[in-house]
N, C-alpha and C positions, 0 to 999 in steps of 0.2 A: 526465602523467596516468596514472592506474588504467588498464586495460586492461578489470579485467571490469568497472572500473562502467561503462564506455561501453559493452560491450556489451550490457548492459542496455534500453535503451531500444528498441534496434535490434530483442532478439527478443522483447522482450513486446507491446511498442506496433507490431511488424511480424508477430506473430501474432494481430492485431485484427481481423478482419472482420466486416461488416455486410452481411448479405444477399448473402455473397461478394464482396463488394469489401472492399477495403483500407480501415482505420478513419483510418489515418494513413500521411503522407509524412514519413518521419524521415532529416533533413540533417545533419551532420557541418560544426561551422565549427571556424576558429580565426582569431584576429588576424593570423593570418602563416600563408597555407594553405603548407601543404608539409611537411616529415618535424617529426612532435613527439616530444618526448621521450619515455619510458615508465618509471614509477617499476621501481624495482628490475630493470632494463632490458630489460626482459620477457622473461625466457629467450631472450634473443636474438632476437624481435621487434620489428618498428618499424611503425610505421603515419603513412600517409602522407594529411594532409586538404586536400579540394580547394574549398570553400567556404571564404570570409571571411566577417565578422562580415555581410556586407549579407543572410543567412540570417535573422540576428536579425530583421532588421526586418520581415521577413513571416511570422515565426512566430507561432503561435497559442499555444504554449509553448514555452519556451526551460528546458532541464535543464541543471544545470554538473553536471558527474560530479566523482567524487573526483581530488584534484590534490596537485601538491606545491606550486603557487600559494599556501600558504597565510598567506602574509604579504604578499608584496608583486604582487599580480596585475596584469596587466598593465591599464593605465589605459584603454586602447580597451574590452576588456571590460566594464570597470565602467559606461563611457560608453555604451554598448549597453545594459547589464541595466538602468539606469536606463531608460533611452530606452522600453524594451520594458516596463518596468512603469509608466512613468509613464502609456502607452497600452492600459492594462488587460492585459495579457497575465498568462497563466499565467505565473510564476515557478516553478522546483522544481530541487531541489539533492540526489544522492546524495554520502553519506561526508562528505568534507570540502571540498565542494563547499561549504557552508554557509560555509563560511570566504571565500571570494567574495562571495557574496551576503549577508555582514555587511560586507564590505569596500565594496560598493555603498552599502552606509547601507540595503540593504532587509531586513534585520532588526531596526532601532531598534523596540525598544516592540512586540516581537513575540513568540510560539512559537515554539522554531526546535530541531532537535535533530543531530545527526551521528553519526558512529564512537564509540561509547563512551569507546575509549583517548584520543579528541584531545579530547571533552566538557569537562573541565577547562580546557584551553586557551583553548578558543574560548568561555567563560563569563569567564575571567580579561581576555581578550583587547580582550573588544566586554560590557561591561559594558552597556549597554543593550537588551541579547539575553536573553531568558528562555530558557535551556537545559533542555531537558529531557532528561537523559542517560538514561532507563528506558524510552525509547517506540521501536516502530518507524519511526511516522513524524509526524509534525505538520502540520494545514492551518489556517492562520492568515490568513484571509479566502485572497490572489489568492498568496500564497507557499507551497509544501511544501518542505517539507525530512526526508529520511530520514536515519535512521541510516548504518552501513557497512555494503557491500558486499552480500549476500541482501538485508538490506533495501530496497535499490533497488526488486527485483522487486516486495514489497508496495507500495511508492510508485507506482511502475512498472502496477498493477493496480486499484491504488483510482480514477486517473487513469483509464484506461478505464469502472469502477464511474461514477462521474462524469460521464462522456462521452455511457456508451450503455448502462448498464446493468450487473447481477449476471451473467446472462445470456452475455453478449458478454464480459464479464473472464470468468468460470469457464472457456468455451471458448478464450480465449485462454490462458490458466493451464495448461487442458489440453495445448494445442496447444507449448505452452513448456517443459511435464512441471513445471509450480511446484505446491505447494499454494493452494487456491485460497483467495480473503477471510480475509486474518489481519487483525485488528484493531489500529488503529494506536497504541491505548495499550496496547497487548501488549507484554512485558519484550523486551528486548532479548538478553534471555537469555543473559546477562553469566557464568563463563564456566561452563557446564552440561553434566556428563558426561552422552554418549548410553546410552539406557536400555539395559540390557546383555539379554545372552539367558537371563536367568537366571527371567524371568517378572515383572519388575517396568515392565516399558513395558505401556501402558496403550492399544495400536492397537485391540485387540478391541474394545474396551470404549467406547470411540469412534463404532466402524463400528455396533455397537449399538446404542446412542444416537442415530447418525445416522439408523438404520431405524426409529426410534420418537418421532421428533420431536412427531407428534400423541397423541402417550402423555404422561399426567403424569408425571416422571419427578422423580425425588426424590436428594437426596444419600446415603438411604439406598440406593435403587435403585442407583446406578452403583457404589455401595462394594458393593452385596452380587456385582453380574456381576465386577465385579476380584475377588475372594476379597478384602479387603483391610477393614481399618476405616475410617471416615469420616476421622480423621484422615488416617490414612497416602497414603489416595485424595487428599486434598485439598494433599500436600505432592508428592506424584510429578506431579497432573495441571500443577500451578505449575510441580515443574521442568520437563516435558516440552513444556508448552503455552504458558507465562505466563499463566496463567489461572488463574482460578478453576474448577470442574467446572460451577456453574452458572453462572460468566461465560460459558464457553466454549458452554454449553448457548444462551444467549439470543441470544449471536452467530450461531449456527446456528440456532435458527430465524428470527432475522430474515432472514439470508441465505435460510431456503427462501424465508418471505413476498415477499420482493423477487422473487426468480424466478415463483413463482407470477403475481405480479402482473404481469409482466413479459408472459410466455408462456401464462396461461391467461383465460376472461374468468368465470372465479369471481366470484360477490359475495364483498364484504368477510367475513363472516362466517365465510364458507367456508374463502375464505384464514387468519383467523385459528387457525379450527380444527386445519387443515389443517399449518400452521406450529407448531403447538402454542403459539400467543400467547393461546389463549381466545376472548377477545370482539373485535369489531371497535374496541371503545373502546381496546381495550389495545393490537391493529396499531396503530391510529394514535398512540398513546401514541410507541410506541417509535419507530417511521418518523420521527415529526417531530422526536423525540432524536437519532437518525441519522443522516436524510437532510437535513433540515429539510423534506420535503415531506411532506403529509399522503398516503394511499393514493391517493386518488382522482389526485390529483398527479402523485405518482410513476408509476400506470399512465400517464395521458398522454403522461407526458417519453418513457418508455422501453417502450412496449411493440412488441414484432413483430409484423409481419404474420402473420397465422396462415391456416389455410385452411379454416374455420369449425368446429375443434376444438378444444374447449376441455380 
């Protein structure tokens, strides 16, 4: 096994809390508890798992992290990840974990994505797997599967978004030191030099944007605060982001609408304004592209208790 994709789960889904308690009890199984391998043999690390597979059976989700399993996994597993998805469970797979859960049969006729470098294989491999080698991560009804390695984390956080809200992931994000709601059909960012110090990263310009959310804000507007041309803005913000400047623009205010609604008791309206969505026709526009829940919805699922502050 990977080493940091299992640690993944542990400190994002372990820095969850809800009203100060813990969002999640995250178990550690293998078919054969006791010392597992570690690819590349972890700088002389080893880790030792004390659950068996009977974890599965009372999970609410079951993750396979990245493995070297990827051809022939062990037959108990697979007879579990069936078992547990035949009984509705969350399914979800960092890296090449996806290579499992095609070997299950629970990627036939599905979305399903991995590590870029292994994308190819596991498209050639399980032909009735729709690969998508460009995305961070993919949710295909009761299955997720992310990319490699960081990607976890955004798998890792949408699951919480899910759970318990915008809210409760950004805090956990925080609490983990991640970037917080990257969107899952966001580049994988295949492979992309970091922006140098020469003036061509576009942080400012960003944190800008983010303090103007309720501002119209135009693709002239963020080329004019970068010094830069529309073009130029719009190939640095893709390399830096995977985004487009006003993909990455809608992404963030849905994100604020979601919190808003989450934590304040705005009418609609407000929230739209407020989000920079406009009208309440267009929150819910988007929300139900999103979420699939309409506002009114989504407050219900996920709002806090507050103490009569809006």
């Amino acid at each position: 096994m990977t080493m940091f994709d299992l640690s993944i789960p542990q400190l994002v889904l372990g820095a969850t809390f809800v009203e100060d308690r813990p969002g999640y009890e995250v178990a550690v199984c293998a078919a054969d508890p006791g010392p597992v391998a570690v690819e590349g043999d972890g700088g002389g690390m080893g880790l030792t798992v004390s659950r068996g597979l009977d974890a599965v059976a009372c999970a609410d989700t079951v993750i396979v992290t990245g493995t070297g399993a990827r051809v022939d996994a062990d037959p108990r597993v697979l007879v579990a990840l069936r078992a547990a998805a035949a009984a509705g469970r969350r399914i979800a797979s960092i890296c090449t974990g996806a290579f499992v859960l095609a070997q299950a049969g629970l990627l036939d006729g599905r979305q399903a994505t991995t590590y870029w470098v292994q994308a190819g294989a596991l498209s050639s491999r399980f032909p009735a797997v729709d690969v998508r080698a460009d995305v961070l991560f993919v949710e295909d009804g009761q299955i997720v599967t992310s990319a490699g390695l960081a990607a976890g984390i955004d798998l890792c956080l949408h699951l919480v978004r899910s759970d318990y809200g915008s809210a409760v992931a950004n805090a956990a994000a925080r609490l983990a030191v991640a970037a917080p709601a990257r969107a899952g059909d966001q580049n994988q960012l295949i492979p992309t030099p970091l922006p140098g110090l020469d003036g061509t990263g576009l942080a400012r310009t960003r944190d800008w944007a983010l303090a103007r959310l309720d501002e119209p804000l135009t693709l002239a507007d963020l080329a004019a605060h970068a010094h830069v041309s529309e073009r130029t803005l719009g190939r640095r913000f893709r390399a830096q982001t995977g985004l487009s400047p006003l993909q990455w623009l809608l992404h963030k205010r849905i994100e604020r609408a979601r919190e808003l609604l989450e934590t304040t008791d705005l009418p609609m309206d407000h929230v739209a304004r407020r989000s920079g969505l406009g009208s309440a026709d267009s929150l819910r526009q988007h929300l139900l592209r999103r979420t699939g829940l309409t506002p009114t919805a989504y407050r219900a699922a996920f709002a806090r208790p507050r103490d009569g502050v809006a």
